[in-house]
C-alpha positions in Angstrom: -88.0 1.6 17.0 -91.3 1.8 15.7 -90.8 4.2 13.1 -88.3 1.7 11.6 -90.3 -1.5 12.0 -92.7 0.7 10.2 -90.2 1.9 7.5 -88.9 -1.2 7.2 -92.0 -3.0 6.0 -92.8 0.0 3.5 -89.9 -0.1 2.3 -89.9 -3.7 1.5 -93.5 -4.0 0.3 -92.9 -0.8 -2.5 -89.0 -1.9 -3.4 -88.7 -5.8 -2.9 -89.9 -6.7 -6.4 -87.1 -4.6 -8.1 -85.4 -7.5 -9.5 -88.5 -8.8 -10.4 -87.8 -12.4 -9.7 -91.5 -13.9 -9.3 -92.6 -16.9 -11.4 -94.2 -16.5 -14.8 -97.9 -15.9 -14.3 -101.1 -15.0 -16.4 -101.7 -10.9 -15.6 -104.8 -9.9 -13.6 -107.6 -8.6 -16.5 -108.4 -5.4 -14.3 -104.9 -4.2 -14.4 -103.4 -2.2 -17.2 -100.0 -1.5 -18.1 -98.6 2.0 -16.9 -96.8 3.6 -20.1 -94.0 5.7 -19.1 -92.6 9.2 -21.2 -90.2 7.5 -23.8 -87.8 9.9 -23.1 -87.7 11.3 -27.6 -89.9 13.8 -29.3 -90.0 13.0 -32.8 -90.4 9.5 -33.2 -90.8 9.6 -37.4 -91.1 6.2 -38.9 -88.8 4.7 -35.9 -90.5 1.0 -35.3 -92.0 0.9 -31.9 -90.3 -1.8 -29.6 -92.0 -2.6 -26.0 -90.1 -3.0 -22.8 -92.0 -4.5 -19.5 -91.1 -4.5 -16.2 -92.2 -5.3 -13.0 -91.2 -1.8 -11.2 -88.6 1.1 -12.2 -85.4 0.6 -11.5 -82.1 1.9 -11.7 -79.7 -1.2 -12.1 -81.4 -1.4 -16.0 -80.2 1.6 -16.7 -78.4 0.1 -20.4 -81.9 0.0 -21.4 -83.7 3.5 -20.3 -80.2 5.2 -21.5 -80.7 3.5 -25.2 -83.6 5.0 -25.5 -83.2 8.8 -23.6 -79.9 9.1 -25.4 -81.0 8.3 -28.7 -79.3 5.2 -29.7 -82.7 3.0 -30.1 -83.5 5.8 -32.6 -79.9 5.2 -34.9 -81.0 1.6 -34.4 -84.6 2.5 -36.6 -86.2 2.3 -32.9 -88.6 3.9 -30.6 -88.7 2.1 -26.9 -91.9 2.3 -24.8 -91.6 0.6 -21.0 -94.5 -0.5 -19.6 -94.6 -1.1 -15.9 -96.9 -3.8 -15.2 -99.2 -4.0 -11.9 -101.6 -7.2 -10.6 -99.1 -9.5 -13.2 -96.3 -10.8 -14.3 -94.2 -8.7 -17.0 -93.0 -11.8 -18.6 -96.7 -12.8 -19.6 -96.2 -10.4 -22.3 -93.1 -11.2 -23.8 -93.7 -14.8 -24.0 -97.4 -13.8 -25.9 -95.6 -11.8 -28.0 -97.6 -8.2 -27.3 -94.2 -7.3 -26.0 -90.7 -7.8 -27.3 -88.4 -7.2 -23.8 -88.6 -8.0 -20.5 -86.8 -6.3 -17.4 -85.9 -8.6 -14.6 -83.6 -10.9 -12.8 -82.1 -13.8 -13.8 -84.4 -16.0 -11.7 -87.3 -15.7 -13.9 -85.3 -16.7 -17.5 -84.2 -19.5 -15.1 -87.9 -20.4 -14.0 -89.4 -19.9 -17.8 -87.1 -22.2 -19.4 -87.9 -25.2 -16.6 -91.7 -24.2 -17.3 -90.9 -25.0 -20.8 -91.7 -21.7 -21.7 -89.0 -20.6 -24.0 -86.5 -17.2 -23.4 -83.1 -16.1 -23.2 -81.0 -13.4 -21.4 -79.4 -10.9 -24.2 -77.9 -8.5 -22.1 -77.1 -8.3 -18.2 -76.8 -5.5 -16.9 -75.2 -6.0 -13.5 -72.5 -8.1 -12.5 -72.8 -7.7 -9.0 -75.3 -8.5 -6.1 -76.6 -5.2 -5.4 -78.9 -6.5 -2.3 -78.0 -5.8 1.4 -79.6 -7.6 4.3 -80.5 -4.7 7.1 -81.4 -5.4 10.6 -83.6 -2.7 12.1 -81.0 -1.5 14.7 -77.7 -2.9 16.6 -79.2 -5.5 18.9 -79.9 -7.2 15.0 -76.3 -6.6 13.1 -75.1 -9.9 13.0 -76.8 -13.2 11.4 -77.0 -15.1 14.0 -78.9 -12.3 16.1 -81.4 -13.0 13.9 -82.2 -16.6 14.7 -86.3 -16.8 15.9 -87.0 -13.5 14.3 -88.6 -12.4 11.2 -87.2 -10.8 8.0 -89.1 -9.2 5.0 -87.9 -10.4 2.1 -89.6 -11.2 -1.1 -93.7 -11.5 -1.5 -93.6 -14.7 -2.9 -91.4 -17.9 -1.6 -89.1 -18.1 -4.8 -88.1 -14.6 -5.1 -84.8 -13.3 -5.2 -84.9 -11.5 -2.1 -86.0 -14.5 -0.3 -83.5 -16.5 -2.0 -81.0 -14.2 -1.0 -82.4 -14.5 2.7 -81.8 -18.4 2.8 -78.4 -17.8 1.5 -77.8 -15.7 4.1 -78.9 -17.2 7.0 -77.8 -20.9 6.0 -74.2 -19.4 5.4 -74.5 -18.7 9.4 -75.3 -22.4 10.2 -78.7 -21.3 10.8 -81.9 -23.2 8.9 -83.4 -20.8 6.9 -86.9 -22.7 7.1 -86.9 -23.1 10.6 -84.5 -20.9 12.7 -86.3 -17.4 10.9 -89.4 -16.7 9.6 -89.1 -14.5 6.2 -91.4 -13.2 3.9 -94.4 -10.1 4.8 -96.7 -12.7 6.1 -94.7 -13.4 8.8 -93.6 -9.8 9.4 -96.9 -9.1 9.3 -98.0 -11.6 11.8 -95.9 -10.9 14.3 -96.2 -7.2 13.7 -92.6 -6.8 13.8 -89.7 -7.4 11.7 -86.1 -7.3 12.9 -84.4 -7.3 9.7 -85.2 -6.5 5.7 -83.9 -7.3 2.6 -82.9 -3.5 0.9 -82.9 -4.5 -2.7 -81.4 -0.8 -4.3 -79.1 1.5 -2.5 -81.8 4.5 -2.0 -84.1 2.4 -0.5 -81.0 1.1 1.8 -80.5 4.7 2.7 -83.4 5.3 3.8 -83.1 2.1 6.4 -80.0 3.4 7.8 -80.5 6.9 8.0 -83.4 5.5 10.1 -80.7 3.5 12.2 -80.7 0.4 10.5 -77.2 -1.6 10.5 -75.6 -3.3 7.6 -75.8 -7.7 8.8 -74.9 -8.4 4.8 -73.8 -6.2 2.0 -74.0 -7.9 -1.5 -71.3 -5.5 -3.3 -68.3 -6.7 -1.0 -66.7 -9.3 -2.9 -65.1 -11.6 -0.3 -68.8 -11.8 1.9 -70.8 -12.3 -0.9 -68.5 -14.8 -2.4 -68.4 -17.1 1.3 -72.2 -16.8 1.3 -73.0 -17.8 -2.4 -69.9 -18.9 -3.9 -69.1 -15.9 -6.3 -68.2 -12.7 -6.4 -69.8 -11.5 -9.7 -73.8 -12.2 -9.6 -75.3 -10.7 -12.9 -78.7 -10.4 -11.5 -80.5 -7.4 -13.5 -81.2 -8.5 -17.0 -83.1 -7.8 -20.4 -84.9 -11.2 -21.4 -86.4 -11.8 -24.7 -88.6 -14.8 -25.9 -87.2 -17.5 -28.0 -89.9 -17.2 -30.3 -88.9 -13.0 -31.1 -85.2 -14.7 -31.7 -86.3 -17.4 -34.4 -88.8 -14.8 -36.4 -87.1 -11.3 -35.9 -83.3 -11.5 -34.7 -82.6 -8.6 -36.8 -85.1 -6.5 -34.5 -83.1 -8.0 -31.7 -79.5 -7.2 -32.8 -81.0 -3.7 -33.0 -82.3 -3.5 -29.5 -78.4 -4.9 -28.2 -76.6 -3.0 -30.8 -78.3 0.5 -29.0 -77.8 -1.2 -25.3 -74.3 -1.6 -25.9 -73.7 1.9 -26.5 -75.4 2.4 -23.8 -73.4 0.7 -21.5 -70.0 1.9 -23.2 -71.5 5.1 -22.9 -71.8 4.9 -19.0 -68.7 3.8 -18.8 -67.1 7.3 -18.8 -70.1 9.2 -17.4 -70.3 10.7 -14.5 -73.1 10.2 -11.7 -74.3 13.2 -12.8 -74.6 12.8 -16.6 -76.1 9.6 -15.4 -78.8 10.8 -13.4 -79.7 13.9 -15.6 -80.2 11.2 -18.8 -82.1 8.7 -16.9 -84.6 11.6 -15.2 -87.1 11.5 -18.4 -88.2 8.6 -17.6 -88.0 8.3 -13.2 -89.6 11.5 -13.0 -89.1 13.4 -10.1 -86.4 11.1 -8.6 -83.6 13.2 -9.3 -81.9 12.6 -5.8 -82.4 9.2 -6.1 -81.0 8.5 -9.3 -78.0 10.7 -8.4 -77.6 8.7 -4.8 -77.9 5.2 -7.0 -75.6 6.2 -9.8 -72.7 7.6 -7.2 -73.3 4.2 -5.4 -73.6 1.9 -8.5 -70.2 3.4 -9.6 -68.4 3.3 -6.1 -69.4 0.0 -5.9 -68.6 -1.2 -9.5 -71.8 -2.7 -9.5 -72.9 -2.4 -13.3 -71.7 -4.6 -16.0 -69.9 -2.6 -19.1 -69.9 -5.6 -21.3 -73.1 -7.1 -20.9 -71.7 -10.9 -20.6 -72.6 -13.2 -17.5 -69.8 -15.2 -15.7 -69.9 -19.0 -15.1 -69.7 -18.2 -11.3 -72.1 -15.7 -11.2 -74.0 -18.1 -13.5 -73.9 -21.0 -11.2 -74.8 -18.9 -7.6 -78.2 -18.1 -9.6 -79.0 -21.3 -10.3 -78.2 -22.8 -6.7 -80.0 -19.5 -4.9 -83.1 -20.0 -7.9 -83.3 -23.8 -6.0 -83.0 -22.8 -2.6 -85.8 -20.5 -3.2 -87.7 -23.1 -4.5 -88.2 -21.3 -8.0 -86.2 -24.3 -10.2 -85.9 -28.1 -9.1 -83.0 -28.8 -11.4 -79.8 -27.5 -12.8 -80.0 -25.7 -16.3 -77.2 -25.3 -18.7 -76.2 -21.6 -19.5 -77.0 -21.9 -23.5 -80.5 -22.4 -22.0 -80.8 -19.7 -20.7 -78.2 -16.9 -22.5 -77.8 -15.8 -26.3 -75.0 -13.7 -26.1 -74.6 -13.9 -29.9 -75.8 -10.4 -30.5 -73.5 -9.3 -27.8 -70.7 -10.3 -29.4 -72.2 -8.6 -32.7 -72.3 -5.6 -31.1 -69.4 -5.2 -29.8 -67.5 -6.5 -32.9 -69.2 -3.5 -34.7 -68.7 -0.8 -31.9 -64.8 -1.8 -31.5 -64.2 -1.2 -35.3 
């Protein structure tokens, strides 16, 4: 029991940022960015295009493929992804010392209300690829949970503690009252009884150790009665609006090689998958393989990039009942599919 209380809270605290859902916020000065292997040799005269992101992870796959496959370098491009620690990976977008961003739909959603300025040109998911795990049978239903404590995200408006609340108020419990979420609180009581798993490896892990599914976020019909909607495009690539007014040529590029990304995963097998991602997750070869058989058993990537208006409107209600938004925003705030459509009007000649 112990080893999983234990594993759980690891777990959580290393893989509960994945989607990367935190608030814009200025970077800590000691911290640098961690440059990873671009995944070409020869980079020539390509123009050098930079990716940040809050933590590795599979679900952005479109955008670690365009590069490791080649199709930023047809585009005239050379991707570097920079993992940032002690900040936020927006900061740099928004600045303009980078031109992407990897994360979730929560933070374009929180910029735009901050006034900030930035736009969704790709999502890469179109499912919710969370599952809520309680730390053994005596916590495998929702309402087993009520009094006890959860490890979700680090900071209240995340998307795993967003995706807590949703749970939990689905069950006629009050998420503020009835659980207490969040590491603090795990911490605190120096036991947790249940955990947000945020990728499939790192929900592996949980139930090899004899954790029990309460909530998976790929079954269609639960998701949908807890959020309202099947299809949750929750992994995105953000730009800033400022990169689309001065340089959307640079950012038709960056789709354009995305796209072929995606229709290039399409007909891949987990294998191919995994073996063209490994450049740049080195040494995670059974995990990428365990991810990509899971993503595609569990149709959980997007092929076409586009969000839906249901999937749309869940992230806006979840973003307020995290507390991360106070107000509804309208999708053309916060998605330019335009190039999408560009793309694919080009690649389906």
């Amino acid at each position: 029991m112990k080893k999983l209380l234990a594993l759980l809270l690891t777990l959580t605290l290393s893989l509960g940022l994945l989607a990367g859902c935190g608030g814009p916020s200025e970077p800590a000065p000691e911290e640098e960015p961690t440059s990873a292997q671009s995944g070409t040799e020869d980079k020539g005269d390509l123009q050098k295009i930079i990716f940040t992101e809050q933590i590795r992870g599979y679900h952005w796959a479109p955008a670690y493929l365009a590069q490791t496959l080649g199709y930023f370098a047809e585009e005239g491009l050379d991707a570097e992804f920079q993992t940032i620690k002690g900040g936020d990976a927006t900061t740099a977008v928004l600045s303009g010392d980078a031109q992407f961003c990897l994360k979730g739909i929560e933070t374009a959603l929180m910029v735009n209300e901050a006034g900030q300025g930035c736009k969704v040109i790709l999502s890469a998911t179109q499912k919710y690829p969370y599952q809520l795990i309680g730390a053994n049978e005596s916590y495998s239903t929702l309402d087993s949970l009520k009094g006890k404590a959860i490890a979700g995200g680090l900071s209240a408006n995340s998307g795993p503690t967003s995706f807590i609340k949703a749970c939990v108020n689905s069950a006629g419990l009050n998420a503020d009252t009835d659980v207490s979420s969040g590491y603090l609180a795990a911490m605190d009581q120096d036991e947790i009884q249940a955990a947000v798993s945020t990728n499939p490896w790192s929900a592996k892990q949980l139930l090899d150790a004899g954790g029990v599914v309460i909530v998976d976020g790929t079954d269609d019909a639960e998701i949908e009665s807890i959020i309202g909607s099947s299809s949750y495009e929750l992994f995105t690539v953000i730009t800033s609006d400022a990169l689309i007014q001065s340089d959307p040529e640079l950012v038709q590029k960056a789709v354009n090689a995305m796209a072929k990304a995606m229709q290039w995963m399409e007909t891949a097998s987990p294998e191919d998958i995994a073996q063209k991602l490994l450049p740049l997750f080195d040494g995670a070869e059974e995990e990428l393989l365990y991810d990509a058989q899971y993503d595609q058993e569990r149709k959980v990537a997007s092929f076409t990039g586009y969000h839906t208006k249901s999937g749309f409107e869940a992230a806006v209600s979840l973003t307020k009942l995290a507390g991360g938004i106070t107000k509804d925003l309208p999708a053309d705030q916060t998605y330019d599919e335009s190039f999408l459509a560009n793309a694919w009007e080009t690649l389906e000649k």
